[in-house]
C-alpha positions as CSV (number, residue, x, y, z in Angstrom):
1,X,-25.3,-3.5,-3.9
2,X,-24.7,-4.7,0.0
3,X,-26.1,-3.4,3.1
4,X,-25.4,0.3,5.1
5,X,-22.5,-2.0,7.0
6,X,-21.0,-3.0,3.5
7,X,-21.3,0.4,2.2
8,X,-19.5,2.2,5.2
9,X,-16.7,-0.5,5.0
10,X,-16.2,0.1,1.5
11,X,-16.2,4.0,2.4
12,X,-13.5,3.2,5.0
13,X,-11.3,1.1,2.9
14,X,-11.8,3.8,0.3
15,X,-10.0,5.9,2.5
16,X,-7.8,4.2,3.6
17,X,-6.0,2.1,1.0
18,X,-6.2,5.7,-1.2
19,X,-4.3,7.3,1.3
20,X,-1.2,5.2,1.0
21,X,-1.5,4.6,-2.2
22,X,-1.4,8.6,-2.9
23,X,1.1,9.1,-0.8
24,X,3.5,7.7,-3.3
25,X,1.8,9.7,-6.6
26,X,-0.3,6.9,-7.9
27,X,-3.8,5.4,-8.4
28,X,-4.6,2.3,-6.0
29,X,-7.1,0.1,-8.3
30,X,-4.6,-2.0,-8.4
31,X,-5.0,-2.9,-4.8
32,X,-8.6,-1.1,-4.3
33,X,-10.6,-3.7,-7.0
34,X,-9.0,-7.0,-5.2
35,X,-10.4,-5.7,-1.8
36,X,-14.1,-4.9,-3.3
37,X,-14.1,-7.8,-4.7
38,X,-13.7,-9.5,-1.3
39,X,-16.4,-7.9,0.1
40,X,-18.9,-9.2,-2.3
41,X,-19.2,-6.2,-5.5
42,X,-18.6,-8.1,-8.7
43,X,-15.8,-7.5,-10.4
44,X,-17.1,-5.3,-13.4
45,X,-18.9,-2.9,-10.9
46,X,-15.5,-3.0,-8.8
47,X,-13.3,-2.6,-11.9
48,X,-15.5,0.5,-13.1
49,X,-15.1,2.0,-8.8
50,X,-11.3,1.5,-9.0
51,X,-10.8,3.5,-11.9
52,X,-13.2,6.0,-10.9
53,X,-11.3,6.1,-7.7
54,X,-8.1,6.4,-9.4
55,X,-8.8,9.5,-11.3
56,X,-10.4,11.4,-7.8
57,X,-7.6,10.6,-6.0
58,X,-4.7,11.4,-8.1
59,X,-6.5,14.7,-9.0
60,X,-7.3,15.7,-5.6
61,X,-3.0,14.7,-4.9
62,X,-2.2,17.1,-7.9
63,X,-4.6,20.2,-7.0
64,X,-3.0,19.9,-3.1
65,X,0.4,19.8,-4.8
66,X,-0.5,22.6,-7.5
67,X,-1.8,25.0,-4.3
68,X,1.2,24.4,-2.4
69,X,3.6,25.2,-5.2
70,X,4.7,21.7,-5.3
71,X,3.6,20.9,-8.7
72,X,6.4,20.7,-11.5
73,X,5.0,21.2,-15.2
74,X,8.3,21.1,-16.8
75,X,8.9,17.9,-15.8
76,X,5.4,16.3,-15.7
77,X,4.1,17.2,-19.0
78,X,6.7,16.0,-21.4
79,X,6.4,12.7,-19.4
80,X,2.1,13.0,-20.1
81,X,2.2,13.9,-23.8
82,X,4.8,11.1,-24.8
83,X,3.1,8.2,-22.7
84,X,-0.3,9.7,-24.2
85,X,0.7,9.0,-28.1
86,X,2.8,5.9,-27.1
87,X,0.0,4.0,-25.4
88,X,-2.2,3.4,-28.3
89,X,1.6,1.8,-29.8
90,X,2.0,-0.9,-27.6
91,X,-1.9,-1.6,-27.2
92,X,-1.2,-2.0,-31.3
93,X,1.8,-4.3,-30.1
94,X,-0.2,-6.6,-27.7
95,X,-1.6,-7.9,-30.5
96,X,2.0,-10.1,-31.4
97,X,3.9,-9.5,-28.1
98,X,2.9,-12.2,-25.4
99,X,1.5,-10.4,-22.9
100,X,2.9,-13.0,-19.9
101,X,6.6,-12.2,-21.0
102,X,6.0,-8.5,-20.8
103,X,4.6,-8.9,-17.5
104,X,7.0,-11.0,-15.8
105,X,9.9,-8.9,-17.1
106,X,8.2,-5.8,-15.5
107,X,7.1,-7.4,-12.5
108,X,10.8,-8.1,-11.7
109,X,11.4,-4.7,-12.7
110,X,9.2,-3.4,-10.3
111,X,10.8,-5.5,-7.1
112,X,14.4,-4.2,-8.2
113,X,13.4,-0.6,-8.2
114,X,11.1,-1.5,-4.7
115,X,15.0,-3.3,-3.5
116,X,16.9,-0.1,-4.7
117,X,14.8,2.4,-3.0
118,X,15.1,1.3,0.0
119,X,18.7,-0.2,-0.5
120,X,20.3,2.8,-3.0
121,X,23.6,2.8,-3.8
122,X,25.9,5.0,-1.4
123,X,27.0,7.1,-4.5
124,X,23.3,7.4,-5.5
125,X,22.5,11.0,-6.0
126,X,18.9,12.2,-6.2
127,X,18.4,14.4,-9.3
128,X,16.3,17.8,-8.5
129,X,15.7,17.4,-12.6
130,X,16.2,14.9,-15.8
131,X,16.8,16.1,-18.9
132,X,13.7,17.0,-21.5
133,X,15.1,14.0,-23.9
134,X,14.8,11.6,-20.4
135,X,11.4,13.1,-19.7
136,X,10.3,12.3,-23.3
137,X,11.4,8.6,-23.6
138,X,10.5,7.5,-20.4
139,X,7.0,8.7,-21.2
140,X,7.0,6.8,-24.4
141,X,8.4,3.7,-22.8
142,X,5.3,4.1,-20.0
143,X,2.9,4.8,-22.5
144,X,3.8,2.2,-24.4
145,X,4.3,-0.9,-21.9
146,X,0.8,1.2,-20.2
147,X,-0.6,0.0,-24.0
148,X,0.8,-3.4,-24.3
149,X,-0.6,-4.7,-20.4
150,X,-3.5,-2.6,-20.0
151,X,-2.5,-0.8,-16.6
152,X,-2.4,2.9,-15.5
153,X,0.6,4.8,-16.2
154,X,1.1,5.6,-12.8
155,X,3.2,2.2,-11.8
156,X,5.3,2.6,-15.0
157,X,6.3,6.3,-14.7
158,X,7.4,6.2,-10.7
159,X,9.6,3.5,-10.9
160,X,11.4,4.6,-14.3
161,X,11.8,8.4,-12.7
162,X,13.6,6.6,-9.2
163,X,15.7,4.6,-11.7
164,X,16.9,7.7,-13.6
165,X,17.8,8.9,-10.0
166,X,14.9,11.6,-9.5
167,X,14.3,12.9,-6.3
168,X,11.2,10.7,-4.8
169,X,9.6,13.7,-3.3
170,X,9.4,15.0,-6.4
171,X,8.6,12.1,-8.3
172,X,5.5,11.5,-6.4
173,X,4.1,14.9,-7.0
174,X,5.2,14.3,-11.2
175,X,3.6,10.8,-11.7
176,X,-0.5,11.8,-10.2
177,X,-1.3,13.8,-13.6
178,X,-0.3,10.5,-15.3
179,X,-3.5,8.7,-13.8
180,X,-6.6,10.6,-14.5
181,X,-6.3,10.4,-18.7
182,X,-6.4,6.2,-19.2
183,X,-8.6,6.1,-15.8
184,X,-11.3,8.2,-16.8
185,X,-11.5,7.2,-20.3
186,X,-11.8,3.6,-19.1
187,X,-14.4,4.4,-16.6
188,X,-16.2,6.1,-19.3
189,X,-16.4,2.7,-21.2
190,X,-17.4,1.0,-18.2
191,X,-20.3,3.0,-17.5
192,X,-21.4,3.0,-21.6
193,X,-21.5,-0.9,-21.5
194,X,-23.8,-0.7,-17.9
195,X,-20.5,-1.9,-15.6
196,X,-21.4,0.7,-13.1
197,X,-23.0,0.9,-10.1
198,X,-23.1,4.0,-8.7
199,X,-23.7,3.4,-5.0
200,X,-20.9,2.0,-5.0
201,X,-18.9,4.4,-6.9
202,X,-19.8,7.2,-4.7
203,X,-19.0,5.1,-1.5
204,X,-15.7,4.7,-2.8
205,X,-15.0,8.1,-4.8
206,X,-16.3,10.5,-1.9
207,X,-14.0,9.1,0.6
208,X,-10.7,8.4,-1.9
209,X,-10.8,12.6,-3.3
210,X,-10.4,13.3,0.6
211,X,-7.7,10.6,1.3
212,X,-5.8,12.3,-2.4
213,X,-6.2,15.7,-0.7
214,X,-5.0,14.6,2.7
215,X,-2.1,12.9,1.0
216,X,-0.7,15.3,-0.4
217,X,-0.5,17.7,2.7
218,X,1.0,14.9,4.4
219,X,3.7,14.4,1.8
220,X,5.4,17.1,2.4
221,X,5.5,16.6,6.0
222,X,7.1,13.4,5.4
223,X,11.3,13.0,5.2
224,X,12.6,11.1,1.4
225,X,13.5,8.1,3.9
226,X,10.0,7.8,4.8
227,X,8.6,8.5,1.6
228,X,11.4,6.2,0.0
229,X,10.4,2.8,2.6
230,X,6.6,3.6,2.2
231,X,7.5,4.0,-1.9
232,X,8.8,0.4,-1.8
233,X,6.5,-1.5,0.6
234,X,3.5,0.3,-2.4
235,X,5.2,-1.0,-5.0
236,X,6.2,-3.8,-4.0
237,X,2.5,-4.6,-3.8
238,X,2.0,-3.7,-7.3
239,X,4.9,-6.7,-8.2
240,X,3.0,-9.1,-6.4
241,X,-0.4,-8.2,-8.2
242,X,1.1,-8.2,-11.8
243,X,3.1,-11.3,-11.0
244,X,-0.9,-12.9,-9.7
245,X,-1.7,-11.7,-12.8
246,X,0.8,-13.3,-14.8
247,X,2.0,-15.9,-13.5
């Protein structure tokens, strides 16, 4: 696939778009497979390098904030375990919910949590923890809207944990162990029905688990304001790409 030229681009962008992207906690397929697609790799093969990309970075995010002592179990794995058994639910669900509704009503969603975090209300007051019944249901609910549109976790748990008034800094380091689950198990059916091509996947892969890794050093370097505007511009992003989609 492509020439030397192509492949170093891809390696650049793979950096790059990575980076921000994991500054924030999650995956950047969402933005990653639009862009590879651009530059010429079909869709299947670009599909199977952003979800490859996805799992690489996010854990490369999570081992930087495990070493650092940033990581917090107590609050990320009650989120994990819910969304896990939820997800097959509302793929079960898609099959007599419209998809388009769904999507629009989350799409909106996501630009009035984007408007918020930069905007919050002056009585607003970031929560260092939620409560273990919180945790729970808003894994469920991201598991289960996760199901129902066939997107990463990711972009459903970050913006639920701002809206129940989490700490963003911490929130970004919760929602990574999210990604890897639905991204490598989707890879893995890429590659079983021949959607892979590796070149490609290691141009983009090699680059993204050193953008994760630099990420998260750089997060906590950063101030919540900062993290809070560059939180909004990424999702933000993520709006416009589901309301593409479903529109």
């Amino acid at each position: 696939m492509g020439g030397a030229d192509t492949m170093i681009i891809i390696a650049l962008i793979s950096f790059v778009v990575p980076f921000v992207f994991a500054l924030c906690g999650l995956g950047s397929a969402i933005a990653l497979i639009p862009i590879l697609v651009f530059l010429g790799v079909p869709f299947p093969y670009a599909r199977s390098a952003g979800l490859f990309v996805n799992a690489v970075t996010t854990i490369s995010v999570t081992l930087r904030n495990v070493q650092s002592g940033e990581f917090e179990p107590k609050i990320a794995l009650p989120i994990v375990l819910s969304s896990v058994i939820f997800s097959p639910v509302g793929a079960y669900a898609s099959l007599s919910i419209p998809n388009k509704v769904v999507g629009l009503a989350f799409t909106l969603f996501l630009f009035s949590v984007a408007f918020t975090t930069i905007f919050p209300m002056k009585k607003f007051k970031e929560k260092e923890k939620l409560p273990i019944a919180v945790l729970i249901g808003i894994g469920a609910l991201a598991g289960f809207v996760s199901g129902l549109l066939g997107v990463g976790g990711g972009g459903v748990i970050l913006p639920l944990l701002i809206t129940f008034g989490l700490n963003p800094r911490i929130a970004i380091t919760v929602t990574p162990l999210s990604v890897p689950f639905s991204s490598i198990t989707s890879f893995i059916t890429y590659a079983k029905l021949g959607g892979v091509d590796w070149n490609v996947v290691l141009c983009s892969a090699i680059p993204a688990s050193i953008a994760g890794y630099t990420a998260g050093i750089v997060q906590k370097r950063l101030r919540t304001k900062t993290i809070r505007k560059i939180l909004a511009v990424v999702l933000m992003v993520v709006a416009v790409r589901f309301a593409l989609k479903f529109i």
